[in-house]
C-alpha positions, 0 to 999 in steps of 0.5 A: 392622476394616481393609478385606481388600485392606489386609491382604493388601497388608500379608500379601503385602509382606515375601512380594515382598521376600523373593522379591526377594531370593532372585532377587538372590541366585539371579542373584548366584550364577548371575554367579559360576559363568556361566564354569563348564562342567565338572567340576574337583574329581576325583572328587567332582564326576564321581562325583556326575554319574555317578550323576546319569546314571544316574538321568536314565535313561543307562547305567552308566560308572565311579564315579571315587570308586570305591564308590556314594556317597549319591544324594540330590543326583545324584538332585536334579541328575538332570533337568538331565541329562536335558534336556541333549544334551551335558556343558556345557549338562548342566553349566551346568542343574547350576549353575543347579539348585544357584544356586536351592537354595542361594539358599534360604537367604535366606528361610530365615535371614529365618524363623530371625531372625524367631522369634529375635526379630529384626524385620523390617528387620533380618532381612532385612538379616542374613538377606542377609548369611547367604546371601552368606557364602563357605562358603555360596555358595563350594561351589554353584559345583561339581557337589557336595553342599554346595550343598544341606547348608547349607540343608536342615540350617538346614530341620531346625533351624526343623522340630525348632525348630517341634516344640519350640514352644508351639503347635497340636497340627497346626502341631507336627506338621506341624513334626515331619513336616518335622525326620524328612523333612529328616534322611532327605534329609540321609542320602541326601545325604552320610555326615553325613547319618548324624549328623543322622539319630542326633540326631533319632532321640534327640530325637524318642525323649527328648522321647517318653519325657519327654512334652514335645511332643503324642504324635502329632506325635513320632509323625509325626516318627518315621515321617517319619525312618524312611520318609526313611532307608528310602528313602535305603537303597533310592536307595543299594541300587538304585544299587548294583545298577546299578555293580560297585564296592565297598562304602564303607570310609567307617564301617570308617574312621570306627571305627578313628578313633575306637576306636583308642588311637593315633589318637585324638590325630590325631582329636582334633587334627583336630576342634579344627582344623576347629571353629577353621576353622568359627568363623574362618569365620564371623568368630566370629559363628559361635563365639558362637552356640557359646557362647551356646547351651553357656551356654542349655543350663543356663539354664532362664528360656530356652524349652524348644525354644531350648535343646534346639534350641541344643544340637543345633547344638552336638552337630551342629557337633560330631559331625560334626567328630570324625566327619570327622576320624576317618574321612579317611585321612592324604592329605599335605595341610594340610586333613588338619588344618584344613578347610573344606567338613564343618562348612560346612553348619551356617555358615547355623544358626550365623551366624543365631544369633551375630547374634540372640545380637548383637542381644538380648543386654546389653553386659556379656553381648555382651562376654563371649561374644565375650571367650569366643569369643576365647579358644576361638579361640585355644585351638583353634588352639594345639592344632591348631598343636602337634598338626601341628607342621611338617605344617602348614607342609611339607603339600600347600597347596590353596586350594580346601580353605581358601578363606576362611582364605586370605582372612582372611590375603590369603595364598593360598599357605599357611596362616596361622593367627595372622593369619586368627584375628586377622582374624576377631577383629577383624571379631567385635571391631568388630561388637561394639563397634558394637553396643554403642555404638549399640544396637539402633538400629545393627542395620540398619547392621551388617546392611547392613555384614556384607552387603556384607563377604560379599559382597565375600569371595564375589566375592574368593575366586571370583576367587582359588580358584573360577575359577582352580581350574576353568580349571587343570583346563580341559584335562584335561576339555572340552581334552582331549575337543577334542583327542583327537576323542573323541565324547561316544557313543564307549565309551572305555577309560582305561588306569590310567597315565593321569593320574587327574585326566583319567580322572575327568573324561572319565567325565562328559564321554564323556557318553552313551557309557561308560567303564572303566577298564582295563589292556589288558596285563592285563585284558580290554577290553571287547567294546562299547569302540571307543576307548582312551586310553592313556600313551606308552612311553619316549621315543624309542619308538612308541605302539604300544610301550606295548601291544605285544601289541595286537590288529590291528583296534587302531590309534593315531590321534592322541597328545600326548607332552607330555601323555603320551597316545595315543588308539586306535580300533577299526577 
């Protein structure tokens, strides 16, 4: 028997290369967002703050989202905001809070690859690569939900998965405990959560009735799930109490979507546009995990919790396109038909499942799953293509909605289907090919290569999307506090002509004072307000014009006419 000081040098090794490797990819994310201090994307990210402030324990300001949306991530980034003075240290601890949740997924990935049979070596190289891919790392660089999704739906993946397997009666149930906690949390974080919570309600149920896992570890799963959706229900009723907005029209959408006959084309078109995105992507490593765990669904020689486990991804990836594509309204733009950010959160599951399927299956195989995957891709985009038509060419192009195509195509002015679906054809093509000349021997290598190709795709578009996209929007947040002498305690009222992307920024920025929205011409300003921001007139007229009617204890102090402004103060 080996002395006890060699086994737990063995125990503790592959624990510090892991922890080694989640502080590289904590510092790697933590270099792409240092030039970050302020809001960009309006108004999710002011809204998600909003409610955040609120929970650190600060007064109620305006929802720019306008309805109370999920708290689980404000809840999560809240004592960031309690530990900062001021909206750019707040701002900066928010970075750093999703850094270290969103670098989770390397050690998460390294466990998934593990029990898919990967050995150490190469699953910590492909495990890397996971974490470093762009829809990953891309949106833990803004104050918005996706930063936590991608790794908590790759935690309840490796739960439910757990619960499946062959083992302890205890270990199973501790499994279950964590598939219902995970999907409660994922309710409380976003709409999608909704989904995750369906498809475990309906494991946990099918395999209780069946009787394929131990009765009291099921059990443990179902009160986990239920104890997590009640509490998301009370985050959501207790922040409701505290704002007066409306409710969200999020599920009368997501029906019309999908019960009505004239849009069920739309809907349709939308879900292949955004499954093609989430397999190009992930440069249809992603689609063969797809089609991998399709064909694992009727092949019996594979373990039970592989194919159950398989086919939720699916139904997942699936459900949540068709639940997005149903509930947006039509905004003009070319993300109406291909996006991004919904399916990203299943880009950690799938990736860890196309390179298992990459190493374990036989050349024959490998190719035709990739032949299949191929021809998916293709399929989706004709269909989406035909179905747009010429919204794809005429509509609203915004990089930041269509960052890793745009890449794919080194075009980041308009959507380029054909090109980056061949871009993502030939990376799978070659990944393909090397593997199937070298064996497993080349795992390592290809590990390494993907790595490194993610990694140079990360800092890419950061520099081309991310940065560009934060500094454009420099002025409407922390300029134009500079400007207009705005103090973070002042209570400020934002008149509805206001630029709206300005409006949504300052409820974060006016960081312990409140705002409102307001038209003092016809709404009552409130009593506690001291500040008003408000448009210019017509040229050649006073500020003053605008509001004539003003009463005299309000006076302008400063305005911008080239930025159509005037700031007001109580005296």
């Amino acid at each position: 028997m080996p002395p006890r000081t060699t086994i737990r040098t063995a125990a503790t090794r592959p624990a510090a290369v892991l922890l080694a490797g989640y502080l590289a990819e904590l510092l790697f994310r933590l270099a792409l967002v240092r030039q970050m201090s302020f809001p960009s994307v309006h108004p999710d990210e002011d809204s998600y703050l909003a409610l955040a402030r609120v929970l650190a324990g600060g007064s109620a300001t305006e929802i720019p989202v306008g309805v109370v949306v999920p708290g689980g991530y404000p809840l999560l980034i809240s004592p960031a905001l309690r530990l900062a003075d001021d909206p750019v240290t707040a701002y900066r601890l928010v970075m750093g809070v999703n850094a270290a949740v969103n670098a989770l997924v390397l050690p998460l990935a390294y466990v998934a690859l593990r029990r898919l049979g990967l050995d150490r070596r190469p699953g910590y190289l492909f495990a890397a690569a996971t974490a470093l891919l762009p829809p990953v790392v891309f949106y833990s660089q803004f104050a918005m939900t996706d930063a936590v999704l991608p790794v908590l739906v790759l935690a309840w993946l490796l739960c439910l998965h757990g619960w499946l397997a062959d083992g302890p009666p205890r270990r199973r149930a501790w499994h279950a405990a964590g598939a219902g906690a995970s999907a409660g949390y994922a309710m409380a974080v976003h709409d999608r959560g909704g989904v995750v919570v369906a498809l475990t309600a309906a494991v946990l149920l099918g395999v209780l009735v069946l009787r394929r896992a131990p009765w009291r570890a099921t059990a443990a799963g179902l009160a986990t799930l239920g104890l997590g959706v009640l509490g998301a229900e009370l985050l959501a009723a207790w922040l409701h109490a505290r704002f007066t907005v409306q409710d969200s029209a999020v599920g009368s959408l997501l029906w019309q979507g999908l019960t009505d006959p004239a849009l069920a084309g739309r809907t349709l078109a939308r879900t292949a546009g955004q499954t093609w995105y989430f397999i190009t992507s992930t440069w249809g490593i992603g689609g063969v995990a797809v089609v991998a765990c399709l064909y694992a669904l009727f092949d019996r020689r594979l373990p039970r919790a592989s194919r159950i486990t398989g086919g939720v991804l699916v139904a997942l990836l699936f459900g949540t396109a068709l639940a997005s594509a149903a509930a947006l309204p039509p905004d003009g733009r070319v993300d109406d038909w291909v996006y991004a950010r919904y399916t990203s959160c299943l880009v950690p599951a799938a990736f860890v499942t196309g390179v298992a399927v990459l190493a374990g299956y036989r050349r024959r195989a490998l190719r035709r799953a990739a032949a299949v995957t191929a021809g998916l891709v293709l399929l989706l985009a004709v269909g989406v293509t035909l179905a747009a038509g010429a919204e794809l060419r005429t509509s609203n192009f915004i990089p930041w909605s269509l960052p890793d195509v745009s890449f794919l195509a080194s075009d980041w002015g308009r959507l380029d289907m054909p090109r980056a679906s061949a871009a993502a054809l030939v990376v799978l093509g070659g990944v393909v090919l090397l593997r199937g000349a070298g064996g497993r021997r080349v795992l390592g290598a290809l590990g390494v290569s993907l790595a490194l190709f993610a990694a140079f795709a990360t800092v890419t578009i950061t520099a081309q999307v991310a940065r560009p996209h934060s500094a454009g929007r420099e002025g409407l947040a922390t300029g134009f506090t500079r400007a207009s002498g705005i103090d973070q305690d002042d209570d400020v009222v934002f008149a509805w002509d206001v630029d709206w992307s300005l409006r949504a920024a300052q409820t974060f920025e006016v960081y312990r004072g409140r705002v409102w929205f307001r038209d003092p011409r016809w709404q009552p300003v409130p009593a506690e307000a001291n500040v008003m921001v408000l448009p210019l007139p017509e040229a050649g007229r006073p500020p003053e014009a605008y509001w004539p009617d003003h009463p005299a204890d309000w006076y302008v102090e400063r305005f911008d006419a080239q930025q159509n402004w005037a700031v007001w103060h109580r005296r």
